[in-house]
PyMOL CGO cylinders between C-alpha atoms (Angstrom):
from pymol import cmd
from pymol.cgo import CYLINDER

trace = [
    CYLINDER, 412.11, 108.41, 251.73, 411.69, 110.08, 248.48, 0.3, 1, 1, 1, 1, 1, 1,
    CYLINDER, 411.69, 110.08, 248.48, 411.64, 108.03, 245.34, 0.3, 1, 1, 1, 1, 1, 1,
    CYLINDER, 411.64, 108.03, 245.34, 412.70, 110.30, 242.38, 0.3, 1, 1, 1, 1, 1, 1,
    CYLINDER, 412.70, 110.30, 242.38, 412.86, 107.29, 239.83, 0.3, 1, 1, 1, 1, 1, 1,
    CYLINDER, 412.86, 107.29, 239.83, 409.96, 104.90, 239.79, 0.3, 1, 1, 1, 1, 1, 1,
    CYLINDER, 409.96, 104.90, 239.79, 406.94, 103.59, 237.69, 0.3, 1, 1, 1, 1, 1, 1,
    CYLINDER, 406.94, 103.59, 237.69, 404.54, 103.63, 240.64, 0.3, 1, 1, 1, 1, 1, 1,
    CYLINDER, 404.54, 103.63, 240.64, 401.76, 105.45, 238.36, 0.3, 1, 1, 1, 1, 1, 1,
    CYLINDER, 401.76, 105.45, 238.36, 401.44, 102.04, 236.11, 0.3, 1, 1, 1, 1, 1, 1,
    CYLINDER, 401.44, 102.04, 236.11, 398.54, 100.75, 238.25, 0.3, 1, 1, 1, 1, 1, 1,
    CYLINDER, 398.54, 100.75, 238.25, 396.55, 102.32, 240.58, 0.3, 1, 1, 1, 1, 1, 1,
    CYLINDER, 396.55, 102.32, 240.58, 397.81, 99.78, 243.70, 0.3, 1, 1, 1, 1, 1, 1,
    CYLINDER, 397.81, 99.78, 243.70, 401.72, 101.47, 242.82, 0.3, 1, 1, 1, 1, 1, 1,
    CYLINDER, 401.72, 101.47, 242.82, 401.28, 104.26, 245.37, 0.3, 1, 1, 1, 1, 1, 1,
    CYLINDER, 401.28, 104.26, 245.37, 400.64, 101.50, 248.49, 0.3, 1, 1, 1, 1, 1, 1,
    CYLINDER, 400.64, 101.50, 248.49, 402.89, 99.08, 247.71, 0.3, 1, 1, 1, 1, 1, 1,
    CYLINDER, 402.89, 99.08, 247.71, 405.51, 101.57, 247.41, 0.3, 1, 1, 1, 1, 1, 1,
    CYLINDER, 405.51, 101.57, 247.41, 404.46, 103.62, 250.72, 0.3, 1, 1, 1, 1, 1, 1,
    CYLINDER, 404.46, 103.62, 250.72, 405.11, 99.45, 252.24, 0.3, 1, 1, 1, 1, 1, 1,
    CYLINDER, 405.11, 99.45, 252.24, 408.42, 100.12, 251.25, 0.3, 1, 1, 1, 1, 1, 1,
    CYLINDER, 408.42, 100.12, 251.25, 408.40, 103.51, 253.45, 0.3, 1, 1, 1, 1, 1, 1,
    CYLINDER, 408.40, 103.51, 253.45, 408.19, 105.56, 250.60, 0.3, 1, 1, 1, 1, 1, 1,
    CYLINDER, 408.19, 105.56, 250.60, 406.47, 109.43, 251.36, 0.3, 1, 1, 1, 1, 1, 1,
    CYLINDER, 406.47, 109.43, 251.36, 406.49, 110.80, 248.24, 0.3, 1, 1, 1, 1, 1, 1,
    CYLINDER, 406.49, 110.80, 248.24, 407.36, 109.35, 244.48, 0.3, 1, 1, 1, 1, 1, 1,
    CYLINDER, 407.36, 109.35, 244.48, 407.89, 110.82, 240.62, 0.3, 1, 1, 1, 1, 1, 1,
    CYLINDER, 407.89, 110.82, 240.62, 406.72, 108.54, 238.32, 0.3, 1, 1, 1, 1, 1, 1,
    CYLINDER, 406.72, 108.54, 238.32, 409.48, 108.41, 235.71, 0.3, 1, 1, 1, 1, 1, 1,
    CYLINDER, 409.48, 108.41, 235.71, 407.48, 109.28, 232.40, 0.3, 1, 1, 1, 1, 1, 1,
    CYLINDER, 407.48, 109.28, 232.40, 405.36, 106.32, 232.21, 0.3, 1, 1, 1, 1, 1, 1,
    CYLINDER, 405.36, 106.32, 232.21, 402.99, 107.96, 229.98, 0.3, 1, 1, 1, 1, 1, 1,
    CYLINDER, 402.99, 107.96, 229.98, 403.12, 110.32, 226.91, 0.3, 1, 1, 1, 1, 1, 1,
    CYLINDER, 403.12, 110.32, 226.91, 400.43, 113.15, 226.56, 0.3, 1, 1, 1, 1, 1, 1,
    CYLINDER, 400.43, 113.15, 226.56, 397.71, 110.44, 225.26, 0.3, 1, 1, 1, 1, 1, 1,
    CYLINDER, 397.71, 110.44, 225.26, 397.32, 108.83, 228.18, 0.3, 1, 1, 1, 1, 1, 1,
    CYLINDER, 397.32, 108.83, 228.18, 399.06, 111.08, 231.00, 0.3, 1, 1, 1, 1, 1, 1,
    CYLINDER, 399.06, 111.08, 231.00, 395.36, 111.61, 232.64, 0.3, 1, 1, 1, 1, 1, 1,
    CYLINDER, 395.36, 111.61, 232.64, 395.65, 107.69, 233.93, 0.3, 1, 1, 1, 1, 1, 1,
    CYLINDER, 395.65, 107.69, 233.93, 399.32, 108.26, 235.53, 0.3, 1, 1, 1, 1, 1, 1,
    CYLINDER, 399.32, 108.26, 235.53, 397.67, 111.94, 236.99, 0.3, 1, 1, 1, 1, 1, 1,
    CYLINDER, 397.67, 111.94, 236.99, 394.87, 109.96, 238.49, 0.3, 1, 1, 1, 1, 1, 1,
    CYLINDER, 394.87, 109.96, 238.49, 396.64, 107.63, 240.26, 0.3, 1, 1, 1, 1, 1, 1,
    CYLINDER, 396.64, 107.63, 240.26, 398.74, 110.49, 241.76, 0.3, 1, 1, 1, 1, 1, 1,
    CYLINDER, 398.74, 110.49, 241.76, 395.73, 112.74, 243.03, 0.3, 1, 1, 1, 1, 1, 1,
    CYLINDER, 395.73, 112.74, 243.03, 394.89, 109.34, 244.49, 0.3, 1, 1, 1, 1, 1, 1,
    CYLINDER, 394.89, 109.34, 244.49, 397.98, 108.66, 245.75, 0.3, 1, 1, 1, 1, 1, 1,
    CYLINDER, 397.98, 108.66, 245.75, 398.24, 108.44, 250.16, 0.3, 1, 1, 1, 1, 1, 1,
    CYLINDER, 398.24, 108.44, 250.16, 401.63, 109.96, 249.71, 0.3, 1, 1, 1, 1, 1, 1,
    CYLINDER, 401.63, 109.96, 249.71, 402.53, 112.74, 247.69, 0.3, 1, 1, 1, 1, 1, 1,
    CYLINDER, 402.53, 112.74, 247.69, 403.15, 111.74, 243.59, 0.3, 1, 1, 1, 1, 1, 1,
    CYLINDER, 403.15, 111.74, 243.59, 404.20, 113.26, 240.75, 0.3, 1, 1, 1, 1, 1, 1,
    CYLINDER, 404.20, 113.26, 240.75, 404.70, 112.23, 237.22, 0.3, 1, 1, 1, 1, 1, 1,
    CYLINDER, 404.70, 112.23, 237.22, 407.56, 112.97, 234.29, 0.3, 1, 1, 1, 1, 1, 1,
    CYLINDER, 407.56, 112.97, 234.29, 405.34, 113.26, 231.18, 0.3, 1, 1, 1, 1, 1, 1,
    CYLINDER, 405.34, 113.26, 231.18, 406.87, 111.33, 228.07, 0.3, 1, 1, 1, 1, 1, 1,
    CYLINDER, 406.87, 111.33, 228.07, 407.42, 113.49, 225.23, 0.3, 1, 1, 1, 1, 1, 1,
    CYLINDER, 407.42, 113.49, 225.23, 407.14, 109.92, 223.26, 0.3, 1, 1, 1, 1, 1, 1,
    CYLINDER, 407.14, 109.92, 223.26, 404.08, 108.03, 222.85, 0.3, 1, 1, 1, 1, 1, 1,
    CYLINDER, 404.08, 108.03, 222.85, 403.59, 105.80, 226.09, 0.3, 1, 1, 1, 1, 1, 1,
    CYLINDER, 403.59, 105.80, 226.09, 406.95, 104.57, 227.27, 0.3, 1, 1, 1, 1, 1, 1,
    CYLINDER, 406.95, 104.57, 227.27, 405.40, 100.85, 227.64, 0.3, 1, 1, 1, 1, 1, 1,
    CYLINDER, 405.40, 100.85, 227.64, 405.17, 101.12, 223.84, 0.3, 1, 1, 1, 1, 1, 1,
    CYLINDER, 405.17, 101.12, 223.84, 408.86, 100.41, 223.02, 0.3, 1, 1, 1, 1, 1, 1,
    CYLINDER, 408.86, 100.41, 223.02, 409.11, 101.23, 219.39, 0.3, 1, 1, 1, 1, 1, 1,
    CYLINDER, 409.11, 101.23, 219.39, 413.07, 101.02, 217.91, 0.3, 1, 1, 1, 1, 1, 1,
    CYLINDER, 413.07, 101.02, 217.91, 414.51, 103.84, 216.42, 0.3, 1, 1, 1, 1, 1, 1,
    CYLINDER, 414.51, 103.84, 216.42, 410.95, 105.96, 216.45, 0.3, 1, 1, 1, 1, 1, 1,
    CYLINDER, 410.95, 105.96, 216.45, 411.56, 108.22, 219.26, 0.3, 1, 1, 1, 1, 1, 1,
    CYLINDER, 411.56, 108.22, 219.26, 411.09, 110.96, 217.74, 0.3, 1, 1, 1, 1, 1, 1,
    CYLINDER, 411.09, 110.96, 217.74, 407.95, 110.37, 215.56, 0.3, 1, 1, 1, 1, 1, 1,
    CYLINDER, 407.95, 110.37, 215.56, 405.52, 109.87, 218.10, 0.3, 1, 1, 1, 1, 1, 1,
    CYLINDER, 405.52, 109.87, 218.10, 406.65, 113.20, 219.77, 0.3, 1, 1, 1, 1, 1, 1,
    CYLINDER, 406.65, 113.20, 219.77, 404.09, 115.39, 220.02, 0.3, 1, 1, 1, 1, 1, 1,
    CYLINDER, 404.09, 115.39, 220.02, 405.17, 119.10, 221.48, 0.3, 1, 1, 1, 1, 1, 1,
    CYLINDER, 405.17, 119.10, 221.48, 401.64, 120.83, 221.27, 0.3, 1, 1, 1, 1, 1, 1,
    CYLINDER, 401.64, 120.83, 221.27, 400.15, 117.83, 222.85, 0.3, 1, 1, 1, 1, 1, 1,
    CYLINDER, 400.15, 117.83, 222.85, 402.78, 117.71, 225.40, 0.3, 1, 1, 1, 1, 1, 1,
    CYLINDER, 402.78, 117.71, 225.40, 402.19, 121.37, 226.18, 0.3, 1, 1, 1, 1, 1, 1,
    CYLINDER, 402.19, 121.37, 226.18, 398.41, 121.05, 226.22, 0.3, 1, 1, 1, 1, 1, 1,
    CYLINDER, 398.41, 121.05, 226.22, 398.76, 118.35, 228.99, 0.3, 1, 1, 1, 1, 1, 1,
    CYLINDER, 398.76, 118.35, 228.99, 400.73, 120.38, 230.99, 0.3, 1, 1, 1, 1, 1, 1,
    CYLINDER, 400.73, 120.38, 230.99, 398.98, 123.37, 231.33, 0.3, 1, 1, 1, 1, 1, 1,
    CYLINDER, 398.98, 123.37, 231.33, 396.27, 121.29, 232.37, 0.3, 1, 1, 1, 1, 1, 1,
    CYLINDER, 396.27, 121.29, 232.37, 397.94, 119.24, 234.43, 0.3, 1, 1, 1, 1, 1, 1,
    CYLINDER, 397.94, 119.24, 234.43, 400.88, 121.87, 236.35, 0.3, 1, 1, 1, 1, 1, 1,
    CYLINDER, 400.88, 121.87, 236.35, 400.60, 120.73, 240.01, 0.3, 1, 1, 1, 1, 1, 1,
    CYLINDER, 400.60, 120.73, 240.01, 401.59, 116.86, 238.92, 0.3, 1, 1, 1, 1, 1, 1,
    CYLINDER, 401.59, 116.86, 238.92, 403.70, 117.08, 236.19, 0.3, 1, 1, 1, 1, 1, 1,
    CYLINDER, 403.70, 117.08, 236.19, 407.12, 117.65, 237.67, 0.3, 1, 1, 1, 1, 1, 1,
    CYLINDER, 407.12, 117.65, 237.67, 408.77, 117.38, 234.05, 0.3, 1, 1, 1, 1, 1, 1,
    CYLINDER, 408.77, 117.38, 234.05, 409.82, 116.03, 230.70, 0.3, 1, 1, 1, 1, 1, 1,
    CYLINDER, 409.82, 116.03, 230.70, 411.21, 112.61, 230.07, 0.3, 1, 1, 1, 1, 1, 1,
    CYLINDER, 411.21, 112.61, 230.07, 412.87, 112.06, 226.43, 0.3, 1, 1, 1, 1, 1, 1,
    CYLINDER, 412.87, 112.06, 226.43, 414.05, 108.35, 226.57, 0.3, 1, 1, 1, 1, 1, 1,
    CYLINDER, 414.05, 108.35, 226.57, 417.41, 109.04, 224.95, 0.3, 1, 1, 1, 1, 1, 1,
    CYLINDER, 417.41, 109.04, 224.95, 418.41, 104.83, 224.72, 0.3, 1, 1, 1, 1, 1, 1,
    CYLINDER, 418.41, 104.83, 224.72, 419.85, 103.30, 221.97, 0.3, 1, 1, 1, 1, 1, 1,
    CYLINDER, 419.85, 103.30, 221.97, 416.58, 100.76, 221.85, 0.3, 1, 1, 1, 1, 1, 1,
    CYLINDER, 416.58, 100.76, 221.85, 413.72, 104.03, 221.73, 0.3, 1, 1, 1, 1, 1, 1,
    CYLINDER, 413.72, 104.03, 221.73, 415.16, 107.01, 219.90, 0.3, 1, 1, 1, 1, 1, 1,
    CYLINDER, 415.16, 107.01, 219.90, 418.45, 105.06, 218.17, 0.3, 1, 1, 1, 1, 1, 1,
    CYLINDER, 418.45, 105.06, 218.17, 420.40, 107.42, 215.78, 0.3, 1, 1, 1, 1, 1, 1,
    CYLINDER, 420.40, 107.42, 215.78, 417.33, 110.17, 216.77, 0.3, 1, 1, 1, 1, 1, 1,
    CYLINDER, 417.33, 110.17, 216.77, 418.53, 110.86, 220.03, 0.3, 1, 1, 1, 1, 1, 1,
    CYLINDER, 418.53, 110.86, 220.03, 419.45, 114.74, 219.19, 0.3, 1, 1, 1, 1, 1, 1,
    CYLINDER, 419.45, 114.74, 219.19, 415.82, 115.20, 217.88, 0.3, 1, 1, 1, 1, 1, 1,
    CYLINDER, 415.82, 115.20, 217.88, 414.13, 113.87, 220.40, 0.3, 1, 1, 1, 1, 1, 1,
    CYLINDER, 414.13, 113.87, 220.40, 416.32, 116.25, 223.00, 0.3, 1, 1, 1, 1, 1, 1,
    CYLINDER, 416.32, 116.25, 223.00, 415.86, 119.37, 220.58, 0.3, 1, 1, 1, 1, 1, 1,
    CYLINDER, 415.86, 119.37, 220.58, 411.60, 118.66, 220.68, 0.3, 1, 1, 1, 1, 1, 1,
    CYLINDER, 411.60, 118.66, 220.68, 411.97, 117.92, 224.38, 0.3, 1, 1, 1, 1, 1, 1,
    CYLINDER, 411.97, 117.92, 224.38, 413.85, 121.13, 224.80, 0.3, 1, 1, 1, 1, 1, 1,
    CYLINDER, 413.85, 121.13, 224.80, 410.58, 123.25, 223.13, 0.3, 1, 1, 1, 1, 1, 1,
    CYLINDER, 410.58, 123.25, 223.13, 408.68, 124.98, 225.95, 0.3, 1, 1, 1, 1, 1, 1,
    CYLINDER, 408.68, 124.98, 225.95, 409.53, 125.44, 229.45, 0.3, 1, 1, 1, 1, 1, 1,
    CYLINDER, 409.53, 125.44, 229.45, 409.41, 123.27, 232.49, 0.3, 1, 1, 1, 1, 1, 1,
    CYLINDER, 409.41, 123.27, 232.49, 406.17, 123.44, 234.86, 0.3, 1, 1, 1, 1, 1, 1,
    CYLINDER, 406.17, 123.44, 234.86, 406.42, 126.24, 236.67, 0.3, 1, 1, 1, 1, 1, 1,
    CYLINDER, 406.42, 126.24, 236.67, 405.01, 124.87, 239.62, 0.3, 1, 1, 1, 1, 1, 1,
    CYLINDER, 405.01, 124.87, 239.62, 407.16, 122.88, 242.62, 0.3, 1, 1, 1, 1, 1, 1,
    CYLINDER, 407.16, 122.88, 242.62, 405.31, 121.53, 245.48, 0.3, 1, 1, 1, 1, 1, 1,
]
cmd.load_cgo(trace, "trace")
């Protein structure tokens, strides 16, 4: 079973305690913006099944913030992390919720929407 929604990069015991579950392979549902995407990127190199991670074009999405969606989004730092990180990022998630990005939501969409998606599917 394939998990396309899940926050199994939060802590390094994620990936085992979802493979319990009979899980083979998991995307970590942005969990992380691009200041701390190495920590969800090493728990999916680690990972006994095979993981991938959305990167959060916000600031870490366990930082709930209301109504600053936007300000926190950083598109050259998203890009930077990347193109250093292709074969685990699987994508871009812009938390478009009343709670996060409130009247904002276009914005955060339009700087989501600013380079192109990894290139890279395995």
């Amino acid at each position: 079973m394939i998990d396309i929604h899940t926050h199994t990069a939060r802590s390094k015991e994620g990936p085992g305690l979802v493979l319990q579950d009979g899980v083979t392979g998991w995307i970590d549902a942005g969990s992380q913006g691009a200041d701390h995407i190495e920590d969800t990127i090493a728990v999916a190199k680690t990972s006994p099944e095979q993981g991938r991670v959305l990167i959060n074009i916000d600031a870490p999405a366990s930082c709930r913030r209301r109504h600053h969606g936007h300000r926190h989004a950083d598109v050259a730092a998203a890009k930077d992390a990347i193109a250093r990180n292709r074969e685990y990022i699987a994508g871009v998630k812009a938390r478009l919720s009343r709670d996060v990005a409130g009247p904002n939501d276009s914005e955060v969409l339009r700087r989501t929407q600013k380079w192109p998606p990894p290139s890279t599917c395995r």
